[in-house]
LORO-621561 format. One line per 3 residues: number of its first residue (from 1); their letters; for each residue x, y, z of N, C-alpha, C, O. Coordinates in pm, whole numbers. Example, Ala and Ser with C-alpha at 12.3 -4.5 7.8 and 13.67 -1.06 7.14 Angstrom:
2
1	as	1319 -569 780 1230 -450 780 1320 -330 780 1424 -332 846  1285 -225 708 1367 -106 714 1290 3 787 1341 114 804
END
This chain:
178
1	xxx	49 -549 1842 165 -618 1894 258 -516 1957 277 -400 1921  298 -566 2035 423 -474 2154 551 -466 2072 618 -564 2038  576 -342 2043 733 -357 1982 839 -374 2102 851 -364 2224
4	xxx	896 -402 2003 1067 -501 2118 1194 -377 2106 1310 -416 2121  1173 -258 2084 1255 -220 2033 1445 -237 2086 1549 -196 2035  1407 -331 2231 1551 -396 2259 1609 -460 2208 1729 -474 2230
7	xxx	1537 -527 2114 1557 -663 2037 1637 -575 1951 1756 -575 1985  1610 -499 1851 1631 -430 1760 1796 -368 1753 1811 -264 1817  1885 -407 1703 2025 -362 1717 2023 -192 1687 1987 -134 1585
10	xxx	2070 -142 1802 2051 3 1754 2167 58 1691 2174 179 1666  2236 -3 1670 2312 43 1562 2338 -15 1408 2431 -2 1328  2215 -82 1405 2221 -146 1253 2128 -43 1174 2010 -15 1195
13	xxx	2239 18 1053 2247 138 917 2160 115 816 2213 122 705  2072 96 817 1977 85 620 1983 205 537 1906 301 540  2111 181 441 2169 317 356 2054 259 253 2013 149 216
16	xxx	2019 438 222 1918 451 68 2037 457 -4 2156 444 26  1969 480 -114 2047 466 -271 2054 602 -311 1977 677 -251  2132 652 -403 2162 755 -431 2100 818 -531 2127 787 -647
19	xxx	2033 888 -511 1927 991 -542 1995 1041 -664 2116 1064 -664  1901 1063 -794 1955 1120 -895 1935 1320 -901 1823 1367 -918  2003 1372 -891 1944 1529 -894 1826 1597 -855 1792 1674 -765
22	xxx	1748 1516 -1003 1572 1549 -987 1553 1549 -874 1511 1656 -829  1571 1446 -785 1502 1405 -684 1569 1476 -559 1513 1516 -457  1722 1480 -600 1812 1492 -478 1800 1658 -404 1816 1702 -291
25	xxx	1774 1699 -497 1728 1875 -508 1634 1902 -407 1645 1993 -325  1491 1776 -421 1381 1810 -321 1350 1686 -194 1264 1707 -109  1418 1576 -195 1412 1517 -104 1564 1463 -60 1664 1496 -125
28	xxx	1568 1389 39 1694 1343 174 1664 1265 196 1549 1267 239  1732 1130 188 1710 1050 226 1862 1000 316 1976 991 270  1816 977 448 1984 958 542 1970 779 573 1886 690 576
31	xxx	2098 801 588 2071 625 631 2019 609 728 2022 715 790  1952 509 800 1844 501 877 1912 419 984 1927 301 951  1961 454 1116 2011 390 1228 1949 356 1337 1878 437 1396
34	xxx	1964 259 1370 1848 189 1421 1672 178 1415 1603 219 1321  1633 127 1514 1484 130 1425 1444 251 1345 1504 357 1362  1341 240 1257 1338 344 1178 1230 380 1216 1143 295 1235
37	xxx	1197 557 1246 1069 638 1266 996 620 1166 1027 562 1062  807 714 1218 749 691 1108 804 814 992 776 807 872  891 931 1056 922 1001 928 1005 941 856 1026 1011 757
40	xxx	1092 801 853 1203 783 810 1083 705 686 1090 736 567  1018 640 720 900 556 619 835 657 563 815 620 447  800 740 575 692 876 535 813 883 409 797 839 296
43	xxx	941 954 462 1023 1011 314 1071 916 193 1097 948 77  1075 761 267 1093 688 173 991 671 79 1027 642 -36  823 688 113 703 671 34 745 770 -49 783 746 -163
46	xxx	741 919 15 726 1025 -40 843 1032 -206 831 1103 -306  919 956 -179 1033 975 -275 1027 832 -397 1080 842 -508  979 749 -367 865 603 -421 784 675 -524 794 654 -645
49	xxx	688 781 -456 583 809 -502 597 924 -609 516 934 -701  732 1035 -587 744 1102 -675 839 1001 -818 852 1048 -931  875 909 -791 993 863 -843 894 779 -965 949 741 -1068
52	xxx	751 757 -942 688 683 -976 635 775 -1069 633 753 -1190  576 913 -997 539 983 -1087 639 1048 -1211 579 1104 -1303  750 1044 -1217 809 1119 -1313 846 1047 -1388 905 1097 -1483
55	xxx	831 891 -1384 877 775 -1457 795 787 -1601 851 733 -1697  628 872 -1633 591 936 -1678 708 979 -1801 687 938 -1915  822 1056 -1776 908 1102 -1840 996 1009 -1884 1066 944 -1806
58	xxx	998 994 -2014 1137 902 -2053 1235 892 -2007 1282 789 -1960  1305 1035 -2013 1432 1065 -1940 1479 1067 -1775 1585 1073 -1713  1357 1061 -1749 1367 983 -1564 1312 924 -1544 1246 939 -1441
61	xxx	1287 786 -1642 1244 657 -1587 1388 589 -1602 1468 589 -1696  1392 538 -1494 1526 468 -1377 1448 342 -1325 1407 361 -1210  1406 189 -1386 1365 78 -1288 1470 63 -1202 1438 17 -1092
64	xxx	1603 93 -1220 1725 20 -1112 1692 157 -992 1704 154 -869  1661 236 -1053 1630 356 -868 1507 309 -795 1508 288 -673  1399 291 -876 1275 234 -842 1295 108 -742 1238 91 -634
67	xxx	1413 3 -820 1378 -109 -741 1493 -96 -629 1475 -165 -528  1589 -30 -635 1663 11 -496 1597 100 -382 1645 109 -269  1444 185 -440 1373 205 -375 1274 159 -288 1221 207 -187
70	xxx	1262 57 -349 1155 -68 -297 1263 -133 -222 1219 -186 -120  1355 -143 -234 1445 -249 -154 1452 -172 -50 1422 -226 56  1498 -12 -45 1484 65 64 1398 98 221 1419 129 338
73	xxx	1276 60 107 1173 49 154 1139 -93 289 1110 -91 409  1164 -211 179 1170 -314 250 1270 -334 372 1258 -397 476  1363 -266 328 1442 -289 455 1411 -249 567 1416 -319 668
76	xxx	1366 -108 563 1343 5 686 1161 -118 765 1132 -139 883  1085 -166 634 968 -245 683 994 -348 785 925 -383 881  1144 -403 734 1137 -514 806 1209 -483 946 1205 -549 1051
79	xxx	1284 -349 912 1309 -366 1091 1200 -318 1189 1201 -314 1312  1108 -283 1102 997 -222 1210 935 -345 1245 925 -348 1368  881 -462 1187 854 -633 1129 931 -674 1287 871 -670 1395
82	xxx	1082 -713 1266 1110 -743 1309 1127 -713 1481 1164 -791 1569  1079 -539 1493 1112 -525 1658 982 -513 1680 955 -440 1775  855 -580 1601 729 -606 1645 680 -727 1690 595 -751 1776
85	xxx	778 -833 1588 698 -949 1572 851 -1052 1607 821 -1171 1621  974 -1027 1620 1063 -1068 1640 1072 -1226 1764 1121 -1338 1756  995 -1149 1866 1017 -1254 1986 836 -1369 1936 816 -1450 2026
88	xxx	778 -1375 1874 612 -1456 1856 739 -1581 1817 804 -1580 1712  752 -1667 1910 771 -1805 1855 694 -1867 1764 751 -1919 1668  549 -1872 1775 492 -1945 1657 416 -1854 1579 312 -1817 1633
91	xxx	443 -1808 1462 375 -1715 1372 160 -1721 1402 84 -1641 1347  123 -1814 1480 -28 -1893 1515 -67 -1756 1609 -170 -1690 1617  87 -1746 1687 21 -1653 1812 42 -1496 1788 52 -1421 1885
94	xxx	46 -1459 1687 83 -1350 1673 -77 -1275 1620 -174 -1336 1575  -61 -1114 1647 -136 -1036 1613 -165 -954 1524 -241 -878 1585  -156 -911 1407 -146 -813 1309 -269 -721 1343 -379 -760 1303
97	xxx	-260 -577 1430 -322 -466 1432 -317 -383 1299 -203 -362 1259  -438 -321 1207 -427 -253 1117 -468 -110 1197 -555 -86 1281  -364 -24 1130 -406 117 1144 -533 165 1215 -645 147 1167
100	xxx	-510 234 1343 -627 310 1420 -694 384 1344 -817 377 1335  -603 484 1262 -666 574 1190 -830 563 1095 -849 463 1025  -918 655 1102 -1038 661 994 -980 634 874 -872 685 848
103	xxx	-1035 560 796 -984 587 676 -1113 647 596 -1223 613 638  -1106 738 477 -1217 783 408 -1331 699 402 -1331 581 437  -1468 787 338 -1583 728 352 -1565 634 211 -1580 512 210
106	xxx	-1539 694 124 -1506 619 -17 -1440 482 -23 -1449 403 -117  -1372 463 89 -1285 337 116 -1376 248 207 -1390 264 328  -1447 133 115 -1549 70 151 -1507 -79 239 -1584 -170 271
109	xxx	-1342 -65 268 -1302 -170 336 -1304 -201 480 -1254 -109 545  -1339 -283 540 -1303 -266 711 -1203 -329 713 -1204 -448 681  -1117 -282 744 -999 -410 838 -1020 -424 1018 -1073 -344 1095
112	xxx	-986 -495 1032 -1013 -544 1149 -866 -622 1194 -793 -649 1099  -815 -661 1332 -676 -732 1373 -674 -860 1297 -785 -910 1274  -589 -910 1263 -548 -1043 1238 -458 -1149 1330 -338 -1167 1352
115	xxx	-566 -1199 1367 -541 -1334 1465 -428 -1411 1435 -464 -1426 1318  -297 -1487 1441 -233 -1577 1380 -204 -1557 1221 -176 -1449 1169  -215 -1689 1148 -145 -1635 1031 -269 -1588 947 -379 -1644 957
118	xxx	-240 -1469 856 -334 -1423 761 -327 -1497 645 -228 -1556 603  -500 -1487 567 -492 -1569 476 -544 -1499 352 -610 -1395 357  -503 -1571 224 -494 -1428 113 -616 -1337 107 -611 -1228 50
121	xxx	-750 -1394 180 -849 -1278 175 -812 -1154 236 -806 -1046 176  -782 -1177 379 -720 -1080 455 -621 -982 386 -643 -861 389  -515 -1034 325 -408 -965 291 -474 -875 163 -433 -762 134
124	xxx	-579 -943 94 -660 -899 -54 -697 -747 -5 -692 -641 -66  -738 -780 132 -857 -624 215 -749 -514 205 -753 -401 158  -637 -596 276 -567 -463 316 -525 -406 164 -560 -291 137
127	xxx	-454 -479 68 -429 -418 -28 -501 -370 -165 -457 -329 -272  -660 -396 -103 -768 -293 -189 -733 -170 -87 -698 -61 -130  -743 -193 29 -758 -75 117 -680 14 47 -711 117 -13
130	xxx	-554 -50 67 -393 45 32 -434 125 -94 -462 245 -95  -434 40 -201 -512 91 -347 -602 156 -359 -613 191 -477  -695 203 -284 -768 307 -255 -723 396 -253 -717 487 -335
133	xxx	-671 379 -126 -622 533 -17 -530 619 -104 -520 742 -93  -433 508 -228 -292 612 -242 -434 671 -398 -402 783 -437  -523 633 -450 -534 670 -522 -621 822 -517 -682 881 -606
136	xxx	-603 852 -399 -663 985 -281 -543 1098 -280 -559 1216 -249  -426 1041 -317 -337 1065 -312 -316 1260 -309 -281 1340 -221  -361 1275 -457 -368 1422 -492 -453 1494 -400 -452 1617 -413
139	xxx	-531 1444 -304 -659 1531 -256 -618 1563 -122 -686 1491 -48  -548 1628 -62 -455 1670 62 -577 1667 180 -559 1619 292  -695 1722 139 -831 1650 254 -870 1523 306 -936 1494 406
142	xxx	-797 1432 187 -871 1313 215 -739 1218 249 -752 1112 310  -641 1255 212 -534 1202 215 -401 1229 314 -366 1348 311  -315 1140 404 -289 1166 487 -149 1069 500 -169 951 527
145	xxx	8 1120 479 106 1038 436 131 958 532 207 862 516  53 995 686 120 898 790 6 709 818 32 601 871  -143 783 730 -197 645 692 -175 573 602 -218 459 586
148	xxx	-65 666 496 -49 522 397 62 459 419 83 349 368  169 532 515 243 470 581 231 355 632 293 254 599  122 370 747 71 286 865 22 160 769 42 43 802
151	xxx	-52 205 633 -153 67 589 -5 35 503 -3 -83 470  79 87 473 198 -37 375 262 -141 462 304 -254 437  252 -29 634 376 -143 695 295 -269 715 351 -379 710
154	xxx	126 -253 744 19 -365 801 38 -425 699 56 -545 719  44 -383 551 25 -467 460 202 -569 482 237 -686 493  244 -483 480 389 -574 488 403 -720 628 474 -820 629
157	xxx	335 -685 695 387 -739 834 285 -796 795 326 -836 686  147 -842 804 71 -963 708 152 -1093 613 161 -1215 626  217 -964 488 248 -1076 376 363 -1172 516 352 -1280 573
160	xxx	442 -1085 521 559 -1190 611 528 -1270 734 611 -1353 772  392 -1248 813 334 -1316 860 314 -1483 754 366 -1594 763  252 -1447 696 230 -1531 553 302 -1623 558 280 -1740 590
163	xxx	432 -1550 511 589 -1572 444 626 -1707 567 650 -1826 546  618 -1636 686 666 -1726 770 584 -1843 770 650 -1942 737  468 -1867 793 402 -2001 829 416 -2101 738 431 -2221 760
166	xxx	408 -2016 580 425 -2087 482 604 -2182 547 616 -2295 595  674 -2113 529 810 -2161 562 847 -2257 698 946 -2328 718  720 -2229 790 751 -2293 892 690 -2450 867 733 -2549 925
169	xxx	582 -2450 769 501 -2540 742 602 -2657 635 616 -2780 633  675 -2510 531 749 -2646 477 879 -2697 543 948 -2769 471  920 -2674 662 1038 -2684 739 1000 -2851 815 1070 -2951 832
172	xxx	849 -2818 849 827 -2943 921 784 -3058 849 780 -3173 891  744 -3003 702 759 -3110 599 849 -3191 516 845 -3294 448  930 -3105 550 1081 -3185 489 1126 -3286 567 1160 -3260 683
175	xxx	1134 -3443 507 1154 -3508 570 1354 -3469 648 1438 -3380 636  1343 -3588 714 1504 -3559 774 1543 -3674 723 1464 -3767 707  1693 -3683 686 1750 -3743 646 1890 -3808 721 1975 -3723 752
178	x	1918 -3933 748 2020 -3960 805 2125 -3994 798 2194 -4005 899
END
């Protein structure tokens, strides 16, 4: 799909959350003005993924950082979502491209584009795919932060593909009332 990035208000801010020490010491996270790059998604994983790992530790497990992280996350997803898929009047005509990139030999999934709306098999692929790849994670050969990037946002822009038809479907089911 063609991004719109006109569509996209370039001056709308998605502030992260405030980093506790641990974290604040080795990663940055800036508020994100207008559409967001793929490094702006790369540092948000990157800081997800350590945040996940140290949760491990009693004393820096934080669910309220975690889930302001994920919210972080979602936000920066959806403006990329939105200056992709923004102008598709009917969620039917839209395209979901997954990642160009190879993905490992070990990762026994194909994805392939998604025609109109995806249906939970589809979305199942991508997120064995995803579940694969991060579990490659440690192996700096096989693993590569700008594909798991690429496969969260596909996975994201799918579910809300989803999200929408479902919603458009019950919009035209509701009767009207006079």
């Amino acid at each position: 799909m063609v991004n719109h990035t006109e569509w996209y208000p370039p001056g709308q801010v998605c502030y992260p959350p405030e980093l506790p020490p641990y974290l604040r010491d080795v990663y940055v996270l800036k508020p994100i003005v207008g559409l967001p790059t793929d490094a702006d998604l790369i540092g948000i994983h990157d800081v997800i993924q350590a945040a996940s790992k140290l949760s491990a530790v009693p004393v820096m497990h934080d669910p309220s950082l975690y889930m302001q992280l994920a919210d972080h996350l979602f936000g920066a997803q959806m403006a990329r979502y939105c200056s992709r898929y923004s102008l598709v009047v009917f969620p039917s005509n839209a395209t979901y491209t997954p990642p160009i990139a190879t993905l490992p030999a070990h990762i026994s999934v194909t994805l392939e584009p998604v025609c109109g709306a995806p249906s939970d098999e589809q979305i199942v692929k991508v997120q064995e795919a995803l579940r694969s790849y991060e579990q490659v994670s440690h192996i700096p050969a096989l693993y590569d932060v700008h594909v798991n990037m690429e496969l969260s946002q596909h996975l994201f822009d799918l579910q809300m593909g989803k999200s929408q038809l479902v919603d458009a479907i019950n919009v035209a089911l509701t009767p009207c009332h006079s």
